[in-house]
PDB file of N, H, CA, C and O in Angstrom:
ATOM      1  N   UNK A   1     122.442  35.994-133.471  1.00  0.00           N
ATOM      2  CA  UNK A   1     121.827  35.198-132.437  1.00  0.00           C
ATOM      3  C   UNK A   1     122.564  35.449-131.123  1.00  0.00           C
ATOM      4  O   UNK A   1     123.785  35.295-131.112  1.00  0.00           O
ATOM      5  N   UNK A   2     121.831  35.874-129.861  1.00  0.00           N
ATOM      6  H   UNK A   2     120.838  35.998-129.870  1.00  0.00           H
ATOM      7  CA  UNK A   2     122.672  36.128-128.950  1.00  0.00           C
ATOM      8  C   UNK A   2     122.527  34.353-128.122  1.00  0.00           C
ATOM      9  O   UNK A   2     121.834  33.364-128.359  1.00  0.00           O
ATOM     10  N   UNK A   3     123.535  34.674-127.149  1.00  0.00           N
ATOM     11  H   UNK A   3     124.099  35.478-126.956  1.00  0.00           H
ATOM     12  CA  UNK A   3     123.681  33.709-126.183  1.00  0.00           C
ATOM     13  C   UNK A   3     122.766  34.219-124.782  1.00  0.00           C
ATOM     14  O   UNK A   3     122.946  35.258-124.146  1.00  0.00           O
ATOM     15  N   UNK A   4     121.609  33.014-124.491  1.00  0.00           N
ATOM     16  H   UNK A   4     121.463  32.171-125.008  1.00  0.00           H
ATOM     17  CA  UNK A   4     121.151  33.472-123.156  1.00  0.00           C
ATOM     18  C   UNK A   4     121.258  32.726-122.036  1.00  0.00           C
ATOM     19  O   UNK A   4     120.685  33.053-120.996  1.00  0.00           O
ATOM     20  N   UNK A   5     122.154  31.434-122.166  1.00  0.00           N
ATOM     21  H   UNK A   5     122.619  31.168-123.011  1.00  0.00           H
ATOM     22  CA  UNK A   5     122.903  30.716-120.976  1.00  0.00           C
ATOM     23  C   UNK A   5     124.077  29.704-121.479  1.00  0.00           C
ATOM     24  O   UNK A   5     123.977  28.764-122.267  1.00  0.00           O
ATOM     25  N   UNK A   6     124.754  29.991-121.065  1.00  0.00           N
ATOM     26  H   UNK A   6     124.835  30.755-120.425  1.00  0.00           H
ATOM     27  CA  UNK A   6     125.555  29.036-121.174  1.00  0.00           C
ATOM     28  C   UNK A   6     126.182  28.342-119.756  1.00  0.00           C
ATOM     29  O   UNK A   6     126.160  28.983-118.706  1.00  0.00           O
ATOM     30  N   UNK A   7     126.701  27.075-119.822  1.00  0.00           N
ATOM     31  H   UNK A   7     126.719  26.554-120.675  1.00  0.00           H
ATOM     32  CA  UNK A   7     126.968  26.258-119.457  1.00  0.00           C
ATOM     33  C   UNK A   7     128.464  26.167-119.352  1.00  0.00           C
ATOM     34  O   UNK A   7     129.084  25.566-120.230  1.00  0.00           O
ATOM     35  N   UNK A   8     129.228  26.849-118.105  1.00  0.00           N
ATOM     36  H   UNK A   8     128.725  27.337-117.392  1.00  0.00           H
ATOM     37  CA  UNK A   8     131.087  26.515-118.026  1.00  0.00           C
ATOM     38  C   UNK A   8     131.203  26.149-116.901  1.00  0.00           C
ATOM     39  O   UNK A   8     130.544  26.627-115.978  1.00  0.00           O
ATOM     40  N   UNK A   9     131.977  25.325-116.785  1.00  0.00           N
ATOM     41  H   UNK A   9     132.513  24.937-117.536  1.00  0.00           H
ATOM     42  CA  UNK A   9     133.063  24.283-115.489  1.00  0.00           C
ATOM     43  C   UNK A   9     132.467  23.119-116.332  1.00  0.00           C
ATOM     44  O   UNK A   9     132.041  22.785-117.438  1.00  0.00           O
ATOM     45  N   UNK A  10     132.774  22.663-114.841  1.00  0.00           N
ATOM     46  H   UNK A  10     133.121  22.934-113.943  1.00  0.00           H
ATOM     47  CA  UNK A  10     132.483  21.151-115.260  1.00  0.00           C
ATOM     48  C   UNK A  10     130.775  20.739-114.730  1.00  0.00           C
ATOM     49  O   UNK A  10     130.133  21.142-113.760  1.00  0.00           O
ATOM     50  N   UNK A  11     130.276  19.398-116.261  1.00  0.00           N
ATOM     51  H   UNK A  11     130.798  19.071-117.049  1.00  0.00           H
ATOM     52  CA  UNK A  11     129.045  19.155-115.759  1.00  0.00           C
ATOM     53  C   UNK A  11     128.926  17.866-115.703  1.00  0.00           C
ATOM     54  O   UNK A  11     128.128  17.062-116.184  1.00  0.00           O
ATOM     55  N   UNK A  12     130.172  17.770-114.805  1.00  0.00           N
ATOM     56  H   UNK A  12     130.820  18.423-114.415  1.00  0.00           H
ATOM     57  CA  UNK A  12     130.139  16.446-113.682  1.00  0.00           C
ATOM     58  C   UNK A  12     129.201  16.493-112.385  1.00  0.00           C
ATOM     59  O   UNK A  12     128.398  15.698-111.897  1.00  0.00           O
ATOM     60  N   UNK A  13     129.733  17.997-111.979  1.00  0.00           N
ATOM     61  H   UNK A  13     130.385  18.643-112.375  1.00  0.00           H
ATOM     62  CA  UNK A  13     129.143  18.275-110.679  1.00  0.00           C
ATOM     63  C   UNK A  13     127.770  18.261-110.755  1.00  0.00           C
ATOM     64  O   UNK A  13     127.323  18.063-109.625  1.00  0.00           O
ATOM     65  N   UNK A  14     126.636  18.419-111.820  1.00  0.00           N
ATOM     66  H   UNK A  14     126.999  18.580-112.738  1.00  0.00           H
ATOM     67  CA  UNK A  14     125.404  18.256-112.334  1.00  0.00           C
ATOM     68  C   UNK A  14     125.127  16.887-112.315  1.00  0.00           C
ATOM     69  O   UNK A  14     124.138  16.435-111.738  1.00  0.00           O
ATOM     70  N   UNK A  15     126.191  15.992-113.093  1.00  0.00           N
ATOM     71  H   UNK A  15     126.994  16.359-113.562  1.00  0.00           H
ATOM     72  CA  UNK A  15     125.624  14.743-113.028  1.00  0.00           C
ATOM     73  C   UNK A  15     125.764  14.046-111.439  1.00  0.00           C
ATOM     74  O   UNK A  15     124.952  13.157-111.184  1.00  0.00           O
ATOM     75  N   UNK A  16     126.415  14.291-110.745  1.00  0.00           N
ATOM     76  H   UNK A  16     127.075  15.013-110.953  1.00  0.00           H
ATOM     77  CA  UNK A  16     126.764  13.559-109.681  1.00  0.00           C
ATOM     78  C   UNK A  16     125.728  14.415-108.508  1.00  0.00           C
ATOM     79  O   UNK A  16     125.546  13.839-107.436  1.00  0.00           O
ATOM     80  N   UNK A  17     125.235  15.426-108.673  1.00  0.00           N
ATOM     81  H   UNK A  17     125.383  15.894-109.544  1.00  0.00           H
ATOM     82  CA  UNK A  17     124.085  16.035-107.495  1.00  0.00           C
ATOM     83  C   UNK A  17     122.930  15.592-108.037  1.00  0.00           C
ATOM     84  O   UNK A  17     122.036  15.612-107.191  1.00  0.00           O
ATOM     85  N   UNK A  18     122.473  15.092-109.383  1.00  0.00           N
ATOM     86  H   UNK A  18     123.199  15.075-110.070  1.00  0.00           H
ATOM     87  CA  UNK A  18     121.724  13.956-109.897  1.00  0.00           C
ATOM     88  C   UNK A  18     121.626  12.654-109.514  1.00  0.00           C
ATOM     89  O   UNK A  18     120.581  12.125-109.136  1.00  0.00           O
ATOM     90  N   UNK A  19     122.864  12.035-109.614  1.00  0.00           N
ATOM     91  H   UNK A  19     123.713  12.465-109.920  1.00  0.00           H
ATOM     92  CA  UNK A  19     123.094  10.600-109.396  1.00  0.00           C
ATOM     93  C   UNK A  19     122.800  10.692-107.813  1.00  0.00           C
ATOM     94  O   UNK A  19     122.267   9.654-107.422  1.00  0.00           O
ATOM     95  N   UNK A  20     123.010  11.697-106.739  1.00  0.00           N
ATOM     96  H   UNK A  20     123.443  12.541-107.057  1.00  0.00           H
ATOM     97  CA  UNK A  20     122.900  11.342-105.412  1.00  0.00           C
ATOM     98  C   UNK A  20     121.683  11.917-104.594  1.00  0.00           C
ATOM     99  O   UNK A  20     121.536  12.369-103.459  1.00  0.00           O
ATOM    100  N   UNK A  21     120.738  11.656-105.880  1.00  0.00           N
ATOM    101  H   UNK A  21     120.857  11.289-106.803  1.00  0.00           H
ATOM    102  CA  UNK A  21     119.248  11.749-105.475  1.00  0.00           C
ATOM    103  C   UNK A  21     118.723   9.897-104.797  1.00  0.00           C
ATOM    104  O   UNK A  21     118.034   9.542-103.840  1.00  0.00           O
ATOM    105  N   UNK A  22     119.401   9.210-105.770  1.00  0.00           N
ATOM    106  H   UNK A  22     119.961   9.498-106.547  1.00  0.00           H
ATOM    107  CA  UNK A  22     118.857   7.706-105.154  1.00  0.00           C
ATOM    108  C   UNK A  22     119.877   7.128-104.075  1.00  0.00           C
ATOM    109  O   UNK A  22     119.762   6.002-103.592  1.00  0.00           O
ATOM    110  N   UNK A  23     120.658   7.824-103.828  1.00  0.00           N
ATOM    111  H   UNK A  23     120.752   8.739-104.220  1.00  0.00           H
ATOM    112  CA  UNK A  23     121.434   6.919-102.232  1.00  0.00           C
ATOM    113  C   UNK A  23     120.373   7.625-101.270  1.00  0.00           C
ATOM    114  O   UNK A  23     119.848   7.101-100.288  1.00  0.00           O
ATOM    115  N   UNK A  24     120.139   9.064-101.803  1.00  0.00           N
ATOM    116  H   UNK A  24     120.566   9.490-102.601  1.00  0.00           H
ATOM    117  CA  UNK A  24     119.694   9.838-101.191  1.00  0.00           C
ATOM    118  C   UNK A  24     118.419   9.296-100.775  1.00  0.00           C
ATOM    119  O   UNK A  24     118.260   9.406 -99.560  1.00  0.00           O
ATOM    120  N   UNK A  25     117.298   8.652-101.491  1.00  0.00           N
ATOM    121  H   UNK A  25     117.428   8.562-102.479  1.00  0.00           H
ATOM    122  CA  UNK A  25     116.446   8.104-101.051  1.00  0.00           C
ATOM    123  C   UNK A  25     116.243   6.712-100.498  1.00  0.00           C
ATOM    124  O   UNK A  25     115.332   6.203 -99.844  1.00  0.00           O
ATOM    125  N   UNK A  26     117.301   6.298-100.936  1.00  0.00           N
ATOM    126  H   UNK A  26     118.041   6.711-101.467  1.00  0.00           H
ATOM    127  CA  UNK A  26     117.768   4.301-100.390  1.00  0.00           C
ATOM    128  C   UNK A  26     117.664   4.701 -99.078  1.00  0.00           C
ATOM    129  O   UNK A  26     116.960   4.053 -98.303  1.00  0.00           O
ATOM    130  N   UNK A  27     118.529   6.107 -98.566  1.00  0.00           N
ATOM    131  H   UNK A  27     119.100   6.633 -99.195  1.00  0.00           H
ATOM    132  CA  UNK A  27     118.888   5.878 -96.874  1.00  0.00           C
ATOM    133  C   UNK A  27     117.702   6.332 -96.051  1.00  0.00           C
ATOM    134  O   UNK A  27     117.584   6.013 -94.868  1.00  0.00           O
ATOM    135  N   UNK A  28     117.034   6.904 -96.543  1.00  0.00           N
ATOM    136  H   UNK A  28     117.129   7.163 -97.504  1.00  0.00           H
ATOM    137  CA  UNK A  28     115.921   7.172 -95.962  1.00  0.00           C
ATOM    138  C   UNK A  28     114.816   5.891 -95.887  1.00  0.00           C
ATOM    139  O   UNK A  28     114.129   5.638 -94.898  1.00  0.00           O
ATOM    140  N   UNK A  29     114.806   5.189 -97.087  1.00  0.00           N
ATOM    141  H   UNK A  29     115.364   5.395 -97.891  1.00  0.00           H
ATOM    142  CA  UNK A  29     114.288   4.096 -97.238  1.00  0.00           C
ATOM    143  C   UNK A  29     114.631   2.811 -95.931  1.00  0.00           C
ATOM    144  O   UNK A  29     113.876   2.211 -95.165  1.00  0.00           O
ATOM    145  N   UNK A  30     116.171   2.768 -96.150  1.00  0.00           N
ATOM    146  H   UNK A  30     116.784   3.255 -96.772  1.00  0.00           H
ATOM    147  CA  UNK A  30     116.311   1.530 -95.341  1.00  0.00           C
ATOM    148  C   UNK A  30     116.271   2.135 -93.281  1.00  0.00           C
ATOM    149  O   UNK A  30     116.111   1.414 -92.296  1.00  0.00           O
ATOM    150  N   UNK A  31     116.486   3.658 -93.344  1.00  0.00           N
ATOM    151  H   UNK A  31     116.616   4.244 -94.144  1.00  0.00           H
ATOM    152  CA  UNK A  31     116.315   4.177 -92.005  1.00  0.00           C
ATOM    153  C   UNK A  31     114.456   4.001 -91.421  1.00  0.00           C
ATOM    154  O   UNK A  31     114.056   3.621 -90.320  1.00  0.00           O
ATOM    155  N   UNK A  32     113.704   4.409 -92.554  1.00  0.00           N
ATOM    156  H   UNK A  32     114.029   4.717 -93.448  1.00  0.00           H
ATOM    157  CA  UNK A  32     112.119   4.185 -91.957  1.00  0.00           C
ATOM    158  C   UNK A  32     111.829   2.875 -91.959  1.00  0.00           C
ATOM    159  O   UNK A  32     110.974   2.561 -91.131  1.00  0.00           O
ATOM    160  N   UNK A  33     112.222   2.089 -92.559  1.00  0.00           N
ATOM    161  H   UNK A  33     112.917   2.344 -93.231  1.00  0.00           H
ATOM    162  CA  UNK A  33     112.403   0.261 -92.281  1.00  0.00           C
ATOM    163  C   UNK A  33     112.385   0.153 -90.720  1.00  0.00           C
ATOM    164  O   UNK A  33     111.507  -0.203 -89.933  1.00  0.00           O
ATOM    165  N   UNK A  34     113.723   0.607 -90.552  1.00  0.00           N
ATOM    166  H   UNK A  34     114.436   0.896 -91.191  1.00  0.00           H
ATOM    167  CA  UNK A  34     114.329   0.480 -89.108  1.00  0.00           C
ATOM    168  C   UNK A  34     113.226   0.738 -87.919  1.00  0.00           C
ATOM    169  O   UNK A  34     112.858  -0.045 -87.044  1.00  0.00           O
ATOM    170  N   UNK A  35     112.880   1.892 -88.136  1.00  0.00           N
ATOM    171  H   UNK A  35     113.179   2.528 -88.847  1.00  0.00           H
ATOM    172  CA  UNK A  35     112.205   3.057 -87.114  1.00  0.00           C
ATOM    173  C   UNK A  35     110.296   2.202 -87.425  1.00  0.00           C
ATOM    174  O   UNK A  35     109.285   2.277 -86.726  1.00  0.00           O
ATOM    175  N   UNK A  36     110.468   1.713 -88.321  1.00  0.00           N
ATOM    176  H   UNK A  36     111.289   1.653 -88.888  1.00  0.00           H
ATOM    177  CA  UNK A  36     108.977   0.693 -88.475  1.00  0.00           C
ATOM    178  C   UNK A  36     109.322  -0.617 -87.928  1.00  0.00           C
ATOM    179  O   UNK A  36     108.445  -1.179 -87.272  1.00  0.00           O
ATOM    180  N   UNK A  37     110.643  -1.302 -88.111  1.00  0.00           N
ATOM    181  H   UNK A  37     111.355  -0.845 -88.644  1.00  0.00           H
ATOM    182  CA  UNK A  37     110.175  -2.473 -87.442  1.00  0.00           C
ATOM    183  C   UNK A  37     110.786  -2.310 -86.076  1.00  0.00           C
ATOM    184  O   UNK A  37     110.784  -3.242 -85.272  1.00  0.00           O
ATOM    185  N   UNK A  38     111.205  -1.368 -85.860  1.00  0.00           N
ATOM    186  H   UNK A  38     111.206  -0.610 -86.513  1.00  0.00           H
ATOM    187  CA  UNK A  38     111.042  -0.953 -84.089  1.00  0.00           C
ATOM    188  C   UNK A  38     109.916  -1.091 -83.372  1.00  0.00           C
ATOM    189  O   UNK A  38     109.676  -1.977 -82.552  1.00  0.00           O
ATOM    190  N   UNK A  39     109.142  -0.081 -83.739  1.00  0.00           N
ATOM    191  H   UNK A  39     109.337   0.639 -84.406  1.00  0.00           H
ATOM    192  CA  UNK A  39     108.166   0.352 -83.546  1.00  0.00           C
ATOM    193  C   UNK A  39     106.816  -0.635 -83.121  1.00  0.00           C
ATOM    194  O   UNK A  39     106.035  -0.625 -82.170  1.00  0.00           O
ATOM    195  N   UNK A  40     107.007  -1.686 -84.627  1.00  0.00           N
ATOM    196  H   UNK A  40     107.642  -1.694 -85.400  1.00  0.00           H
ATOM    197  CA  UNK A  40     105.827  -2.999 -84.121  1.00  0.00           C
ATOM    198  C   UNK A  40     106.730  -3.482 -83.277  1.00  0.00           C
ATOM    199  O   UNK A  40     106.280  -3.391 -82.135  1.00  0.00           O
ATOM    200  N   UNK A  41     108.188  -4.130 -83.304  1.00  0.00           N
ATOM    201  H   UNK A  41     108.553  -4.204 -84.233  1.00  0.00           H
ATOM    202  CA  UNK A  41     108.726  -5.274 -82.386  1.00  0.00           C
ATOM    203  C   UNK A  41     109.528  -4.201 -81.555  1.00  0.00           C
ATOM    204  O   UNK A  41     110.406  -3.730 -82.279  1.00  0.00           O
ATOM    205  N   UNK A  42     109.537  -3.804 -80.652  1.00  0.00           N
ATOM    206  H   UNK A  42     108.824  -4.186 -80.065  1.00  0.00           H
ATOM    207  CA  UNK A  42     110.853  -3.420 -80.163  1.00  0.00           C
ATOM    208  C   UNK A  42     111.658  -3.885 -79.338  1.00  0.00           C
ATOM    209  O   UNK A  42     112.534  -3.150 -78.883  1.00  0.00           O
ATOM    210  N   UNK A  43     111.568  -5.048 -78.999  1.00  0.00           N
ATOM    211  H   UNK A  43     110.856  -5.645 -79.369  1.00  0.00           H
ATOM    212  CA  UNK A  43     112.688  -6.256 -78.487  1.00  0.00           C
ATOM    213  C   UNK A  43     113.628  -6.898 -79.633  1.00  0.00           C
ATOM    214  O   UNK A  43     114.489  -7.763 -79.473  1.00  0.00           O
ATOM    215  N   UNK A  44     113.252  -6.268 -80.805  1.00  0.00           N
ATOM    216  H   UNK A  44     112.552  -5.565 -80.935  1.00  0.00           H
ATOM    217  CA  UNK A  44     113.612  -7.058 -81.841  1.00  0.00           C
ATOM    218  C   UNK A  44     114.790  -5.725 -82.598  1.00  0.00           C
ATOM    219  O   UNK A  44     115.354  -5.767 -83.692  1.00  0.00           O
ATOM    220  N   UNK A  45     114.833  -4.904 -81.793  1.00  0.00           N
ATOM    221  H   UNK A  45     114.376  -4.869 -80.905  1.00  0.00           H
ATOM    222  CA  UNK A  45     115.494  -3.504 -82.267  1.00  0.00           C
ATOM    223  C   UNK A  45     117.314  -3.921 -82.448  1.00  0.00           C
ATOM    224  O   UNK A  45     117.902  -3.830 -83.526  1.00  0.00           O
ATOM    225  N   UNK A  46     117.730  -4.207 -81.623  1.00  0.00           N
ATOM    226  H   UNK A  46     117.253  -4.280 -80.747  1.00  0.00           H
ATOM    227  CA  UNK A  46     119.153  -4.701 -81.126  1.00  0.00           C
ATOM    228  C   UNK A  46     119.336  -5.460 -82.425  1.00  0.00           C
ATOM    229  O   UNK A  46     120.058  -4.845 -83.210  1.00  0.00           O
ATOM    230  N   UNK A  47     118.914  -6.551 -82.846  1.00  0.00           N
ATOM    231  H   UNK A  47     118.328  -7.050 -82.208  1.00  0.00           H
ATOM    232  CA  UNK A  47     119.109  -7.298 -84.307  1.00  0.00           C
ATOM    233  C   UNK A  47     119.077  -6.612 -85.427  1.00  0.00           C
ATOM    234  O   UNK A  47     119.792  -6.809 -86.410  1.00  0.00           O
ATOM    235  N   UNK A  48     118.088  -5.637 -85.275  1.00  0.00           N
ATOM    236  H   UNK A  48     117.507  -5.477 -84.477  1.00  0.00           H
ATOM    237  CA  UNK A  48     117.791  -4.898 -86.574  1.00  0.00           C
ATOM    238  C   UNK A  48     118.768  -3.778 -86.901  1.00  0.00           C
ATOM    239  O   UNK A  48     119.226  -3.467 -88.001  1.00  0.00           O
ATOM    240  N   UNK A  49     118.967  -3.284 -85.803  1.00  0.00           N
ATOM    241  H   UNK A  49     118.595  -3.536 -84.910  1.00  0.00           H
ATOM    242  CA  UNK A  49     120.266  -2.445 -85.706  1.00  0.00           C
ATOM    243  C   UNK A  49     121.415  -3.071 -86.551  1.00  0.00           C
ATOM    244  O   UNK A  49     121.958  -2.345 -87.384  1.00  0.00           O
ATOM    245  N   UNK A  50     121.771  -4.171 -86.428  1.00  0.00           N
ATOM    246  H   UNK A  50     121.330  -4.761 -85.752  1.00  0.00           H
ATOM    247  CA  UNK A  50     123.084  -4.866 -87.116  1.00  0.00           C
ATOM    248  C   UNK A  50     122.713  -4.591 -88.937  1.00  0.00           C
ATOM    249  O   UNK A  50     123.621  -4.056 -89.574  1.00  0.00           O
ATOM    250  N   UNK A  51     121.377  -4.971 -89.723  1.00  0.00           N
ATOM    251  H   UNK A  51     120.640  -5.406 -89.206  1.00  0.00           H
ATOM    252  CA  UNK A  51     121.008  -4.834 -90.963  1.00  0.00           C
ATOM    253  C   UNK A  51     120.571  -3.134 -91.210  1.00  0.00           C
ATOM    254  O   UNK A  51     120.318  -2.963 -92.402  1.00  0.00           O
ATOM    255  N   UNK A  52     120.438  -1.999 -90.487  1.00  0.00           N
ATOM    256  H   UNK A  52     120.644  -2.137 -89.518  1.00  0.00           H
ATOM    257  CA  UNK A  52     120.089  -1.053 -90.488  1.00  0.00           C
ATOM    258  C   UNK A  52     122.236  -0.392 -90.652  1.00  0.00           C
ATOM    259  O   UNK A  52     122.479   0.220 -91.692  1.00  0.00           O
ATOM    260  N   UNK A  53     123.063  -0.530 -89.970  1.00  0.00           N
ATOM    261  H   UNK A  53     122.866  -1.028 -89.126  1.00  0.00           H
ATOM    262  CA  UNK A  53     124.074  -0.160 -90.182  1.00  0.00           C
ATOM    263  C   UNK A  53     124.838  -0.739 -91.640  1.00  0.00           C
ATOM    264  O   UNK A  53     125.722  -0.073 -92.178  1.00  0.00           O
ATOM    265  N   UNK A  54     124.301  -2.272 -92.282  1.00  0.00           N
ATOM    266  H   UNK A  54     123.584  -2.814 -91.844  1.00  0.00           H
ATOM    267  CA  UNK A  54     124.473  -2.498 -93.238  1.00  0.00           C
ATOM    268  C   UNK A  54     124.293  -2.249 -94.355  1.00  0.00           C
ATOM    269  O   UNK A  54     125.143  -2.114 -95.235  1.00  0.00           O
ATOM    270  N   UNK A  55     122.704  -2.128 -94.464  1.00  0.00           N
ATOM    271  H   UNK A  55     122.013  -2.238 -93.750  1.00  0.00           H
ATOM    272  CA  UNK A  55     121.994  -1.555 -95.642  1.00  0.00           C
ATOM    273  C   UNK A  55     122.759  -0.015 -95.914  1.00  0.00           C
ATOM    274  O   UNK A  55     123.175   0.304 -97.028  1.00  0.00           O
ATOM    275  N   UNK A  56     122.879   0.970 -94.566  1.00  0.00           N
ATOM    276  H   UNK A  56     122.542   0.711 -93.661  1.00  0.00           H
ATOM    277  CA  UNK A  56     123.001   2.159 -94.470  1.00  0.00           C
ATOM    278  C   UNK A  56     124.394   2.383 -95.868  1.00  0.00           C
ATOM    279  O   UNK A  56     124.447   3.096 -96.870  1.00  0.00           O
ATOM    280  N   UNK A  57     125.459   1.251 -95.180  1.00  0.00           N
ATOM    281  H   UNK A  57     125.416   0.672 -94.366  1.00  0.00           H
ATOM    282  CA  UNK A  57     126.709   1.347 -95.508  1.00  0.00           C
ATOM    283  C   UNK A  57     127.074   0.988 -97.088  1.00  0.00           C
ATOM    284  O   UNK A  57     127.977   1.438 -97.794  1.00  0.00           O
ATOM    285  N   UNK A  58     125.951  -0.072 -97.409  1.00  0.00           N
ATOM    286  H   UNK A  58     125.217  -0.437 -96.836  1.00  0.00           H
ATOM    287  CA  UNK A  58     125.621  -0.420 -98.788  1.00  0.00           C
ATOM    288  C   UNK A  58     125.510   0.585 -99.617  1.00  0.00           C
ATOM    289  O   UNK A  58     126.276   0.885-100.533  1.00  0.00           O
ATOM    290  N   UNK A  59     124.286   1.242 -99.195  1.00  0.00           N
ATOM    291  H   UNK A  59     123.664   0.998 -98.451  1.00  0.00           H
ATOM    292  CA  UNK A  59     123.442   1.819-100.123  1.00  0.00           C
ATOM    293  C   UNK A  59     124.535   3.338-100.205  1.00  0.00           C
ATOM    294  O   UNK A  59     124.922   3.659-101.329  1.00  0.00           O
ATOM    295  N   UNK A  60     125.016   4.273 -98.890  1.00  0.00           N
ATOM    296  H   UNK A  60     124.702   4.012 -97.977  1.00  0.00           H
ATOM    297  CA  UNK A  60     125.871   5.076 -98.933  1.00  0.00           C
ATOM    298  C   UNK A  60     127.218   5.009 -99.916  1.00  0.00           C
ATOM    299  O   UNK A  60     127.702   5.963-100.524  1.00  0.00           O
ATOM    300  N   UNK A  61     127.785   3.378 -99.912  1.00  0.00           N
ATOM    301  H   UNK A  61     127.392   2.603 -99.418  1.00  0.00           H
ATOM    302  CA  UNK A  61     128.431   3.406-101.041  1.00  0.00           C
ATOM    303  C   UNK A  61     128.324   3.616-102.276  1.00  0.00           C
ATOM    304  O   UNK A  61     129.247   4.008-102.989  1.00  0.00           O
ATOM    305  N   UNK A  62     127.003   3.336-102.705  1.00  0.00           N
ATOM    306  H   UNK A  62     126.252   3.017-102.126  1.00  0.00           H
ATOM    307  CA  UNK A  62     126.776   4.373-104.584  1.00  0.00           C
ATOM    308  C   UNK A  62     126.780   5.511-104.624  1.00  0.00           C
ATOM    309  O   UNK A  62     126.741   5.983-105.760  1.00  0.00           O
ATOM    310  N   UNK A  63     126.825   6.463-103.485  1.00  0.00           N
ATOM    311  H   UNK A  63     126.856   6.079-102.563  1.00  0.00           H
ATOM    312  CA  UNK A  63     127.363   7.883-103.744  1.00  0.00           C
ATOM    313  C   UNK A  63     128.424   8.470-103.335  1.00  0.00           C
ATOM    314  O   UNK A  63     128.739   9.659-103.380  1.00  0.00           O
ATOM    315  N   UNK A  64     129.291   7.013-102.682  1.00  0.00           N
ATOM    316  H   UNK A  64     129.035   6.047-102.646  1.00  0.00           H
ATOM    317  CA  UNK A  64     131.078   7.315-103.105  1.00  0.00           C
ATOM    318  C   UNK A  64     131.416   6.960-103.811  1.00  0.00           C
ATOM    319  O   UNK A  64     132.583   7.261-104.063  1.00  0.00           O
ATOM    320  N   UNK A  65     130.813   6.177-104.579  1.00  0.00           N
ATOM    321  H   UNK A  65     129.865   5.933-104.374  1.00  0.00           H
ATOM    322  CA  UNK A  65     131.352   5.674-105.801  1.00  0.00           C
ATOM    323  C   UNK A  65     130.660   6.554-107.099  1.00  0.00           C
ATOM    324  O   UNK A  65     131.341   6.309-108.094  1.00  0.00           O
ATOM    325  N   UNK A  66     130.044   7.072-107.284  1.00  0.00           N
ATOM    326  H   UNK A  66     129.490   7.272-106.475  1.00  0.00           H
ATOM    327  CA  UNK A  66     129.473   8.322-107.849  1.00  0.00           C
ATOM    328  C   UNK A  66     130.393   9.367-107.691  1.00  0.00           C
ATOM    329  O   UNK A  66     130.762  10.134-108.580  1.00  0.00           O
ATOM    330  N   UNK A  67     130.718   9.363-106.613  1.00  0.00           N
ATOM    331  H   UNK A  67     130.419   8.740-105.890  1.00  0.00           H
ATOM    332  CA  UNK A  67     131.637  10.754-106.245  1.00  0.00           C
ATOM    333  C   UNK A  67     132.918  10.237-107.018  1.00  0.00           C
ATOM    334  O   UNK A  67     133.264  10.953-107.958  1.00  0.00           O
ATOM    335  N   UNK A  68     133.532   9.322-106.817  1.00  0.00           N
ATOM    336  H   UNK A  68     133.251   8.741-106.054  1.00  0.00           H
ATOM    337  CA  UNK A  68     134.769   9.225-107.027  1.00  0.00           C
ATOM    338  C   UNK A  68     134.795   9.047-108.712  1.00  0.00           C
ATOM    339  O   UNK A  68     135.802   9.262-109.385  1.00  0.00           O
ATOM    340  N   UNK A  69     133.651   8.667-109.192  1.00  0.00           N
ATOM    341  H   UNK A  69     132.833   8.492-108.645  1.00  0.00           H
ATOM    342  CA  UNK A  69     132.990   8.444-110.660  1.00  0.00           C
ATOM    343  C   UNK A  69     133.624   9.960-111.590  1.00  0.00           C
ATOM    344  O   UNK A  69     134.259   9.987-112.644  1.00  0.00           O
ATOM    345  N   UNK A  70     133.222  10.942-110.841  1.00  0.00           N
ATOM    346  H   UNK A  70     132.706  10.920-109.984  1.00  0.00           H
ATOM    347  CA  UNK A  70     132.492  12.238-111.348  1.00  0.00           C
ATOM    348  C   UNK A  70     133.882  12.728-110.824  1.00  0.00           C
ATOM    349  O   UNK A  70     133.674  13.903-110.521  1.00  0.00           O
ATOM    350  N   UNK A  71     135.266  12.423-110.544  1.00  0.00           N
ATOM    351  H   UNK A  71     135.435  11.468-110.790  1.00  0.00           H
ATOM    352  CA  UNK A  71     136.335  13.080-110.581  1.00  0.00           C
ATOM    353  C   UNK A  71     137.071  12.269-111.380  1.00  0.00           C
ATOM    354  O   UNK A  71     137.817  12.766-112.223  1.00  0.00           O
ATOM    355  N   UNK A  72     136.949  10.792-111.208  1.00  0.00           N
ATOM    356  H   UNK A  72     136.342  10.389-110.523  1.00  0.00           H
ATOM    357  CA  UNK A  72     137.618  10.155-112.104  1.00  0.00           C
ATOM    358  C   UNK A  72     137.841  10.599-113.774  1.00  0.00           C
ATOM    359  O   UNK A  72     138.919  10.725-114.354  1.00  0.00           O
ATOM    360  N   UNK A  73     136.124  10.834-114.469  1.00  0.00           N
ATOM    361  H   UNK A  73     135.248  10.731-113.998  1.00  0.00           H
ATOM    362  CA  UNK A  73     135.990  11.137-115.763  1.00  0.00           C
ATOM    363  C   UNK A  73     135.990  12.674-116.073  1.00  0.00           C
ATOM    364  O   UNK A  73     135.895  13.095-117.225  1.00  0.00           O
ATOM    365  N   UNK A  74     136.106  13.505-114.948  1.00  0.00           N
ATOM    366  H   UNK A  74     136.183  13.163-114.011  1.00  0.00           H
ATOM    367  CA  UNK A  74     136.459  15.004-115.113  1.00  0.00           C
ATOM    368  C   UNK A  74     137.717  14.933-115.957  1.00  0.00           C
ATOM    369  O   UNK A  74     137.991  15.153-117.137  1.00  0.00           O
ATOM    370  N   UNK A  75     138.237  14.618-115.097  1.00  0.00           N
ATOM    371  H   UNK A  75     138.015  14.440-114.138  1.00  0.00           H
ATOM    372  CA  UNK A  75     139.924  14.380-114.933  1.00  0.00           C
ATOM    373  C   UNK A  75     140.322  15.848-115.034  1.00  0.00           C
ATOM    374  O   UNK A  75     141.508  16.173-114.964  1.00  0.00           O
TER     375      UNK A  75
END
């Protein structure tokens, strides 16, 4: 039986360019929020700005914590 792929390093780096498909879409998510409720209110932009840097910072944290996940259990 021959071999026609194999699989060497580590397949952390697989799971974690996986796992940072959904921050990946959260930030896009909570950025077109932003750029929509601009858009109807835009006197109302300055406020929204404050929950648009939050969400951003939220949601960006599950793919440092993913990251730091996927070196932690390498080891």
């Amino acid at each position: 039986m021959t071999v026609l792929a194999a699989i060497e390093g580590s397949v952390n780096t697989i799971g974690y360019g996986l796992a940072a498909i959904g921050p990946g879409i959260g930030v896009a998510l909570v950025f077109a929020a932003y750029i929509q409720s601009s858009a109807r209110q835009p006197e109302s932009a300055g406020y929204n700005r404050t929950w648009l840097v939050l969400g951003f910072a939220l949601v960006e944290a599950l793919a440092l914590f993913g990251l730091v996940l996927a070196f932690a259990v390498g080891g």
